[in-house]
N, C-alpha and C positions, 0 to 999 in steps of 0.2 A: 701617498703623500702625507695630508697633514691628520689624516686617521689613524694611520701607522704612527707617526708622532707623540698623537694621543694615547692610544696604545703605550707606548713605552714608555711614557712620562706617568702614566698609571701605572704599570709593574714597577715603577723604578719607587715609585711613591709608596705601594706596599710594603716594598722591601724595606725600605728603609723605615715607616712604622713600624715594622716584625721588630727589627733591630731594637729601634729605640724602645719599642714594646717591650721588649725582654731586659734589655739595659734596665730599665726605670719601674720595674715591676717590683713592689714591696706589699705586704699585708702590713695592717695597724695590726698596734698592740694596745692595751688597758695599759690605764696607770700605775696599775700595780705589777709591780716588775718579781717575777714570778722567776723560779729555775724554765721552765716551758717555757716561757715569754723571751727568755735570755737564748734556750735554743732557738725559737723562732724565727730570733733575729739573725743568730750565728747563719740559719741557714737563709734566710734573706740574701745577706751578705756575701755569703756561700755564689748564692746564685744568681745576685747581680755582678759580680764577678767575672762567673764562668761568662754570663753574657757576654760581659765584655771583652773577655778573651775571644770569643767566639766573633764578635764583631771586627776586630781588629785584624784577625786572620782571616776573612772572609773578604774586609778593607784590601789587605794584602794581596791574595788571590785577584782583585782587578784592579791593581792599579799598571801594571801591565798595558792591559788592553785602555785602559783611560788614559793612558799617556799619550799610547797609539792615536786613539781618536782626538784628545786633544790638540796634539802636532799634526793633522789631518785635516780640523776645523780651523787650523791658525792656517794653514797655508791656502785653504779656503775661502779664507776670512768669513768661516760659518759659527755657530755658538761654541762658544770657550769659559768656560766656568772659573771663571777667578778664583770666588773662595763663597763657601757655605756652610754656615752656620746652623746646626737646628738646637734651638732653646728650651729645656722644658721645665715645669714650674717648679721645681726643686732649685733650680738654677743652675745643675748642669748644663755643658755645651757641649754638642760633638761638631768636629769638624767632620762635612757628609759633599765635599768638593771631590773625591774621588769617586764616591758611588753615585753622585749625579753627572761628571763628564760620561762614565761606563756608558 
């Protein structure tokens, strides 16, 4: 019951720090803007990117199965995930409503 719960409300919770962990991952740079500095950033760039591709298609792959469960807990009248927000101090926003109904 509510162990299992627990359980999965914590895999669900990793998952989606990994994500946002790779989304919002950047190294500083010095002030002084160097040709190396300028790649650094290229590949920053590069690779918050790929993240985000990588998250969106990962998005994609369960919304499927979230749809599923959310029309399961509506006709249940069990938890239904309106809409979820994670915020982070860049002030990006991802919408994370599909990877927590999953």
């Amino acid at each position: 019951g509510s162990s299992i719960g627990l359980l999965y409300i914590s895999f669900l919770s990793g998952v989606i720090d990994g994500i946002i962990g790779d989304f919002t991952s950047t190294s500083s740079t010095t002030s002084d803007v160097t040709v190396e500095g300028n790649k650094s950033n290229n590949i920053n760039m590069l690779r918050k990117t790929k993240a985000k591709e990588d998250a969106d298609r990962q998005k994609s792959l369960m919304e499927r199965q979230a749809n599923s469960k959310r029309k399961r807990e509506q006709e249940r009248k069990g938890l239904v995930i309106d809409q979820a927000i994670y915020y982070v101090e860049d002030g990006d926003r991802l919408d994370v409503t599909t990877q927590i109904q999953f």
